[in-house]
LOMI-344863 format. One record per residue: residue number from 1; residue in one letter; z, y, x of N, C-alpha, C in turn. Coordinates in Angstrom, 3 decimals, m for minus. Example, Ala and Ser with C-alpha at 12.3 -4.5 7.8 and 13.67 -1.06 7.14 Angstrom:
<pts>
PT;pos;code;n_zz;n_yy;n_xx;ca_zz;ca_yy;ca_xx;c_zz;c_yy;c_xx
PT;1;A;7.800;m5.690;13.190;7.800;m4.500;12.300;7.800;m3.300;13.200
PT;2;S;7.080;m2.250;12.850;7.140;m1.060;13.670;7.870;0.030;12.900
</pts>
This chain:
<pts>
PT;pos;code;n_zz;n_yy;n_xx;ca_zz;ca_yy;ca_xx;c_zz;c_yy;c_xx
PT;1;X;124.522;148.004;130.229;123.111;148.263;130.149;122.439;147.928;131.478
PT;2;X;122.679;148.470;132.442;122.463;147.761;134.341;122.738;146.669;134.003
PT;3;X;123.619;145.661;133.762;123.451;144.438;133.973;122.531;144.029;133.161
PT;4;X;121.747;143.948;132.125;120.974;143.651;131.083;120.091;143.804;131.733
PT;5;X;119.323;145.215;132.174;118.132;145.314;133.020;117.408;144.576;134.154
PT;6;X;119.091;144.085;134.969;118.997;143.641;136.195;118.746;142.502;136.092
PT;7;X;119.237;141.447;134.992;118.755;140.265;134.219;117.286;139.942;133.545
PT;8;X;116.763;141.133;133.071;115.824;141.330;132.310;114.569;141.117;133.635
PT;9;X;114.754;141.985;134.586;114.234;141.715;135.898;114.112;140.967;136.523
PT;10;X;114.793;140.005;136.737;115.316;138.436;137.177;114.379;137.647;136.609
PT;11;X;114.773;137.817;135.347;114.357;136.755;134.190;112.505;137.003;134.659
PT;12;X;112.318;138.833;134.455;110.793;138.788;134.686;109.514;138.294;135.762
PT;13;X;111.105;138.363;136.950;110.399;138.356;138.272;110.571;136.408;138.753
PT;14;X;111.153;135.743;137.616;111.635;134.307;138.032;110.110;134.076;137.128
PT;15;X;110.186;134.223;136.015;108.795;134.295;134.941;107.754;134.496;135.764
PT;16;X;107.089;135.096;136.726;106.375;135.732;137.350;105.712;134.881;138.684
PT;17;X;106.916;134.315;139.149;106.542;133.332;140.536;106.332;132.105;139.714
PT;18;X;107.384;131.605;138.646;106.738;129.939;138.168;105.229;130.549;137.489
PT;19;X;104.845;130.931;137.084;103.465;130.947;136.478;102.493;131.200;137.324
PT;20;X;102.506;132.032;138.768;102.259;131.569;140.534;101.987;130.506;140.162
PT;21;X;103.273;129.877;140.531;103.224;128.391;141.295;102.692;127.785;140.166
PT;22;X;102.405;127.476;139.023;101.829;126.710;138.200;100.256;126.595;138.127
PT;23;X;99.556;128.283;138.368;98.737;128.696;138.603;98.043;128.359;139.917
PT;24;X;99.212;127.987;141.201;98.154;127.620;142.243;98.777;126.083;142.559
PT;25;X;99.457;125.905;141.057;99.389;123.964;141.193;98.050;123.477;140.749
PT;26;X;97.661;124.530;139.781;96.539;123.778;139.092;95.135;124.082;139.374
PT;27;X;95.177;124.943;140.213;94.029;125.547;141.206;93.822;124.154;142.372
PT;28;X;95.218;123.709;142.563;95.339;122.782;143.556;95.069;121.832;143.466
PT;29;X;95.185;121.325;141.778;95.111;120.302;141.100;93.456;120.204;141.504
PT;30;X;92.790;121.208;140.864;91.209;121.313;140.432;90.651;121.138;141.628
PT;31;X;91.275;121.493;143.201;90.209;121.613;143.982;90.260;119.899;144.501
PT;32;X;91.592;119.213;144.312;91.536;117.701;144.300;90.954;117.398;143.566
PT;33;X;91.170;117.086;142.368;89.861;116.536;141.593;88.404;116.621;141.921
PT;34;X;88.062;117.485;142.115;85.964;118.252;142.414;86.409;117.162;143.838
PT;35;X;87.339;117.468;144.886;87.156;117.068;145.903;86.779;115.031;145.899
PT;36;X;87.938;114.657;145.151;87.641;113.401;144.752;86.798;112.759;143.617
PT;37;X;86.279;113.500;143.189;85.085;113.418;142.111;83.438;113.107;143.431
PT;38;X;83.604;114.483;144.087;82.402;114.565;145.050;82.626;113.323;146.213
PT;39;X;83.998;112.814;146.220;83.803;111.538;147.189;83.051;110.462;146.788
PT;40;X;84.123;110.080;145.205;83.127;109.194;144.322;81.659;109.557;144.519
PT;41;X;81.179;110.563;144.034;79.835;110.307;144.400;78.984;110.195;145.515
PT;42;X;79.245;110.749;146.093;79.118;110.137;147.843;79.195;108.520;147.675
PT;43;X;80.086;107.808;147.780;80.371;106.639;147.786;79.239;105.603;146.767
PT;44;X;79.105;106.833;145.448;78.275;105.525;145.111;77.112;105.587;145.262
PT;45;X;76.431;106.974;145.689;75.331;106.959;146.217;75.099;105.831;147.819
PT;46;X;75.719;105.956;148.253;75.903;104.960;149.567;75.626;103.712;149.260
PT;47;X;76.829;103.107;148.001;77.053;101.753;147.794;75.872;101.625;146.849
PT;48;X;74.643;102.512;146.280;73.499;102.118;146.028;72.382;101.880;146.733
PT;49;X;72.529;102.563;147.770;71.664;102.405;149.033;71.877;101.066;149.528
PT;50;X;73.179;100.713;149.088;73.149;99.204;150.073;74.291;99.996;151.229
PT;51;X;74.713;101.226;151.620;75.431;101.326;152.989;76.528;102.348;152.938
PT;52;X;77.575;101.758;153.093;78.709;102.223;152.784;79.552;102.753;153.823
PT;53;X;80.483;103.295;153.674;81.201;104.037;154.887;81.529;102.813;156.020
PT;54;X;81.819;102.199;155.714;82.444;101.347;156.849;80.416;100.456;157.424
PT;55;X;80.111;100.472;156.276;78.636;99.603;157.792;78.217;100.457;158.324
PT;56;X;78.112;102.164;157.689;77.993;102.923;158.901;78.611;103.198;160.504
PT;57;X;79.937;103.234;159.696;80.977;103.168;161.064;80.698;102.076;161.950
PT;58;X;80.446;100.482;161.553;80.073;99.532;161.946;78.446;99.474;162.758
PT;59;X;77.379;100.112;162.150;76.320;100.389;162.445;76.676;101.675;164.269
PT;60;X;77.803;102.636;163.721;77.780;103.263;164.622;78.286;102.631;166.061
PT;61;X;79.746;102.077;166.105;80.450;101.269;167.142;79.840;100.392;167.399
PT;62;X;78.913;99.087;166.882;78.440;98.577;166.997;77.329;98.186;167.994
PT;63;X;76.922;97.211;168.493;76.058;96.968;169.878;74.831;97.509;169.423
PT;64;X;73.891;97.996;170.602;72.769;98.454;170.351;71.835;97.828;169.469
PT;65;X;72.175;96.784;169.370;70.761;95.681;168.550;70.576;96.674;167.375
PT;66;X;71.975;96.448;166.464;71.827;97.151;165.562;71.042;98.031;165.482
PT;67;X;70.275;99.277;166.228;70.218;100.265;166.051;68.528;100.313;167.261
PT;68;X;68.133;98.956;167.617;67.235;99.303;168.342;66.666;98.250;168.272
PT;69;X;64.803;98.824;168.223;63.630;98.302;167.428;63.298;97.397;167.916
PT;70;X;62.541;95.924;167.101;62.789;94.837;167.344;61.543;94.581;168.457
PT;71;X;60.704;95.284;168.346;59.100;95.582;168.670;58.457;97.072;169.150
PT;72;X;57.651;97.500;169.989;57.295;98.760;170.298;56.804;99.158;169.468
PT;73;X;55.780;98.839;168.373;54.879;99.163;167.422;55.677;99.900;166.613
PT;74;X;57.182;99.358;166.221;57.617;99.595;165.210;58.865;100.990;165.604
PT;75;X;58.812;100.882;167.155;59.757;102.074;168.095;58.971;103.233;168.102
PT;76;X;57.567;102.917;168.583;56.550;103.913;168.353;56.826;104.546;167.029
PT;77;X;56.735;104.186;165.972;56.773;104.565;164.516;57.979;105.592;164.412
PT;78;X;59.176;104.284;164.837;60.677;105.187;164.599;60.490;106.797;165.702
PT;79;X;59.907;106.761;166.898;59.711;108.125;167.230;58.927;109.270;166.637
PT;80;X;57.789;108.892;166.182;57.084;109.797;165.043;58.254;110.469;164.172
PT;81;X;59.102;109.191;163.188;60.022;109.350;162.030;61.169;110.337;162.922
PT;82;X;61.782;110.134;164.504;62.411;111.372;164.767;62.148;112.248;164.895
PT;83;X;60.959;112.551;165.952;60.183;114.028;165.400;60.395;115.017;164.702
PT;84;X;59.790;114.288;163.552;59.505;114.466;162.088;60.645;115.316;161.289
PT;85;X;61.973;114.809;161.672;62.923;114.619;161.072;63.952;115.693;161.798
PT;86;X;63.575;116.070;163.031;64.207;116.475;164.042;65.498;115.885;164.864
PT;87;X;65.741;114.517;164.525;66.694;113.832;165.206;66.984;113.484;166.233
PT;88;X;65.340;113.755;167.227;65.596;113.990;168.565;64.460;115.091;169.054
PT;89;X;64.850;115.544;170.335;63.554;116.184;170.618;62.503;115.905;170.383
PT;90;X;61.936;117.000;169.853;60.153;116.746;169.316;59.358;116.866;170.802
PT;91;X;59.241;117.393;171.309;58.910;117.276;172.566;58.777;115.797;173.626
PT;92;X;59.916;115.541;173.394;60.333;113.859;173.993;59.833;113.232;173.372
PT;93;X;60.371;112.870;172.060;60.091;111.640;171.444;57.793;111.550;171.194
PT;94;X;57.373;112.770;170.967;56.555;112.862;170.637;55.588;112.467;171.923
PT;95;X;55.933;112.647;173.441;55.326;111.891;174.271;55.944;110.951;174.603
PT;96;X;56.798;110.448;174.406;57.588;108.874;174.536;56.307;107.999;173.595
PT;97;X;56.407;108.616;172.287;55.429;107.592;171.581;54.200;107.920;172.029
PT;98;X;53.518;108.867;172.450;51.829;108.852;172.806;51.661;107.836;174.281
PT;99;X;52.635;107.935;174.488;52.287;107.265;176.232;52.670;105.968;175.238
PT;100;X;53.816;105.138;174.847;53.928;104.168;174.191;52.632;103.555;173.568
PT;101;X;51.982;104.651;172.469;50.763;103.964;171.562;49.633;103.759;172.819
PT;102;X;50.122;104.231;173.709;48.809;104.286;174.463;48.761;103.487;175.407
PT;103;X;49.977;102.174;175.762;49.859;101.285;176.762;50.074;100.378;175.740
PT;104;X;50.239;100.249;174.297;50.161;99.381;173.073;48.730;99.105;173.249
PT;105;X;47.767;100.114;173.690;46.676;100.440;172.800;46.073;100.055;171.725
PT;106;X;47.250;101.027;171.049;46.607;101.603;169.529;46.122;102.435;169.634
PT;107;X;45.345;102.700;169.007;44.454;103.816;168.377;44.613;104.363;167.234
PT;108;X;44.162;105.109;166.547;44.194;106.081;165.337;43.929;104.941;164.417
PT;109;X;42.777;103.908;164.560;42.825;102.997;163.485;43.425;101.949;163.626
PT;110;X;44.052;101.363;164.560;44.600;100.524;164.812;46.509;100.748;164.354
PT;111;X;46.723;102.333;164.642;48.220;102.571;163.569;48.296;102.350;162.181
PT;112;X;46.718;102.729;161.401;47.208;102.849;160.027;46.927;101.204;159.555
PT;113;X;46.731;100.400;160.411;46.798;99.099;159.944;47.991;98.225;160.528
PT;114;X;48.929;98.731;161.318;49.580;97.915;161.918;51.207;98.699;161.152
PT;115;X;51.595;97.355;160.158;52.442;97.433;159.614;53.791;98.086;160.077
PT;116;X;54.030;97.394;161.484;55.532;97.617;162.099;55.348;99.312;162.417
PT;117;X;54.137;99.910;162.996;54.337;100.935;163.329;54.068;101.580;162.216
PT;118;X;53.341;101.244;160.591;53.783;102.273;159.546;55.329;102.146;158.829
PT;119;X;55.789;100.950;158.974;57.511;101.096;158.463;58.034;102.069;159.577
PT;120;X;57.909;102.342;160.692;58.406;103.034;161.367;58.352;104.606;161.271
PT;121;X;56.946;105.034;160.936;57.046;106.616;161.025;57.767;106.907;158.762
PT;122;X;57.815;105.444;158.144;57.952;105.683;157.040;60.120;105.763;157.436
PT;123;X;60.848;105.684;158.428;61.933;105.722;158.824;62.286;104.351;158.571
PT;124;X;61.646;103.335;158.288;62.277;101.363;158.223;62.237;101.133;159.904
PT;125;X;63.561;100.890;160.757;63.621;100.620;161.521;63.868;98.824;161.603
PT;126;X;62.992;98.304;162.143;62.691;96.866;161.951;63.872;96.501;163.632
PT;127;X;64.934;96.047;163.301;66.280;95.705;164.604;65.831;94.772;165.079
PT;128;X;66.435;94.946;166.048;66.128;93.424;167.335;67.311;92.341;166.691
PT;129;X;68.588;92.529;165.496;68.772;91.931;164.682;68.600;91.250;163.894
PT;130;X;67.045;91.765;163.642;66.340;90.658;162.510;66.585;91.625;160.980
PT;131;X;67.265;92.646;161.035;67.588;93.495;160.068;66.018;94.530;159.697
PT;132;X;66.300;95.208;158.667;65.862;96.725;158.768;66.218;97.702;157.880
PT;133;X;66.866;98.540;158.866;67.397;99.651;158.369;66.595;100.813;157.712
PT;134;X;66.866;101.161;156.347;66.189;102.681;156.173;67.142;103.846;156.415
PT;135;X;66.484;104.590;157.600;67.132;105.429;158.051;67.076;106.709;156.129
PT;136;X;66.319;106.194;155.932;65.819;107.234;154.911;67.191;107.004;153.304
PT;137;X;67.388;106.359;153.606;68.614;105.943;152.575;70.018;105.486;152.659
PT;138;X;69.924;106.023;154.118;71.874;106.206;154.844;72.341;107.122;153.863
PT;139;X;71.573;108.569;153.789;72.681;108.762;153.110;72.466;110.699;154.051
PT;140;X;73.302;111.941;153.966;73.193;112.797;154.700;74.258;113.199;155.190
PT;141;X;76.039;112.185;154.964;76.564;112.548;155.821;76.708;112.978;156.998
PT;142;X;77.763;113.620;157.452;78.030;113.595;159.484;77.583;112.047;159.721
PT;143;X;78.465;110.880;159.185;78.553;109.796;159.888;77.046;109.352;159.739
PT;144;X;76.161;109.429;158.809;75.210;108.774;158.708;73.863;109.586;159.565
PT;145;X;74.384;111.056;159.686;73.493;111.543;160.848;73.554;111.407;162.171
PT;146;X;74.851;110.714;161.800;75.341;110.401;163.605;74.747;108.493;163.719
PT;147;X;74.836;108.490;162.706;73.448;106.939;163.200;72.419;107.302;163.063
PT;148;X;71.720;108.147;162.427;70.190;108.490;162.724;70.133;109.317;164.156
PT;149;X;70.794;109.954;164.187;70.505;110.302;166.127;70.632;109.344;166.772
PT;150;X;72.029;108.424;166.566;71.996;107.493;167.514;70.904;106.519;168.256
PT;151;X;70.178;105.759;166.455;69.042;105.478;166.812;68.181;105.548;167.305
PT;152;X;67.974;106.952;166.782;66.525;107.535;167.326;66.982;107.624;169.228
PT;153;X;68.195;108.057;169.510;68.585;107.869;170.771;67.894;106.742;171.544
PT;154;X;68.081;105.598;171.099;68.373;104.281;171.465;66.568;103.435;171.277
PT;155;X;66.056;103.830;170.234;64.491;103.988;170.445;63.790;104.742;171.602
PT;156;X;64.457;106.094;171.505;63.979;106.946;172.913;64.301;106.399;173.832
PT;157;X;64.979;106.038;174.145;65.764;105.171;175.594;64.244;103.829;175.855
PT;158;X;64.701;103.202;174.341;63.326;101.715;174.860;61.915;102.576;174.951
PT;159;X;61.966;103.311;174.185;60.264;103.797;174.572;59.802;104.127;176.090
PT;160;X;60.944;104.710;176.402;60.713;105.284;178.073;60.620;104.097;178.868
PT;161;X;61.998;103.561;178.832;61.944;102.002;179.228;60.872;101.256;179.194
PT;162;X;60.217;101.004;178.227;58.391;100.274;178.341;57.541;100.992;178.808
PT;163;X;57.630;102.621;178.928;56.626;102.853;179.369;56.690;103.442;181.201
PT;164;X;57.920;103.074;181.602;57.938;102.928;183.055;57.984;101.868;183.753
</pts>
C-alpha cells in the first residue's frame, strides 16, 4: 500500500511539473509570437513610410549631409519643427531660428510664403543631399528618435553657425 501511494505521488508530482513546463512553454510560445507579430508591424509600417531599419541605421552613422538642411529657410523651419516636437531645446532652437529668420530677413509674411521654410516647421527636412526627409514618418522607434534628435542636433549646430 506505501509503495502504491509513493508511486501515486510520483506519478502526481511528475503530472504536475510537465503541465508547468507545458504551461510556461506556451506562455513562452505566446509572448514570441505578440513579440514577432509587433515586429512585423513595426517593419511594415516603416517599409510604408519608405524607411526601414537599416536606412535609419544608415541615416544615423551616416555623414552629416544626410541629416543637415540644404538651405537656412528650410533649417529655420526644421527648428520651429524641433521645438515643437521637443527634440531639442525649446529655448535654443527657438532663438537659433529667430536670430536665423532675422538675418534671412523674413518676416511673418515672408515665412508663410516661402516654401523651404514651410516644409520645414511641417518636419520635411530638405538635405544638403538633394534628399528630403520626413522626420514625421520615420516612424517612433528609439532608432528613429535617435535620428530626429540627431537632426534637429545638426540643424542647431548650422543655425548657430550662420548666425555667428
Amino acid at each position: 500500500m506505501m509503495k502504491t501511494a509513493k508511486r501515486l505521488l510520483g506519478c502526481a508530482m511528475t503530472a504536475s511539473v510537465l503541465f508547468a513546463t507545458s504551461a510556461f512553454a506556451a506562455s513562452w510560445q505566446e509572448s514570441l509570437s505578440s513579440a514577432a507579430s509587433e515586429l512585423s508591424k513595426q517593419s511594415a509600417g516603416s517599409s510604408q513610410s519608405g524607411t526601414t531599419l537599416a536606412s535609419l541605421g544608415s541615416l544615423l552613422n551616416g555623414g552629416n549631409q544626410a541629416l543637415s538642411a540644404s538651405n537656412m529657410n528650410n533649417a529655420a523651419g526644421i527648428l520651429q519643427y524641433c521645438a515643437k516636437q521637443k527634440l531639442a531645446s525649446v529655448t535654443d532652437a527657438e532663438s537659433v531660428k529667430n536670430q536665423v529668420l532675422d538675418k534671412l530677413g523674413l518676416g511673418a509674411t515672408e515665412q508663410k510664403q516661402d516654401n523651404n521654410y514651410l516644409d520645414g516647421i511641417q518636419g520635411l527636412l530638405n538635405t544638403k543631399d538633394g534628399q528630403q526627409l520626413n522626420l514625421n514618418n520615420i516612424g517612433s522607434t528609439p532608432l528613429a528618435e535617435k535620428v530626429k534628435t540627431k537632426a534637429c542636433d545638426l540643424v542647431l549646430k548650422q543655425g548657430m553657425n550662420f548666425i555667428s
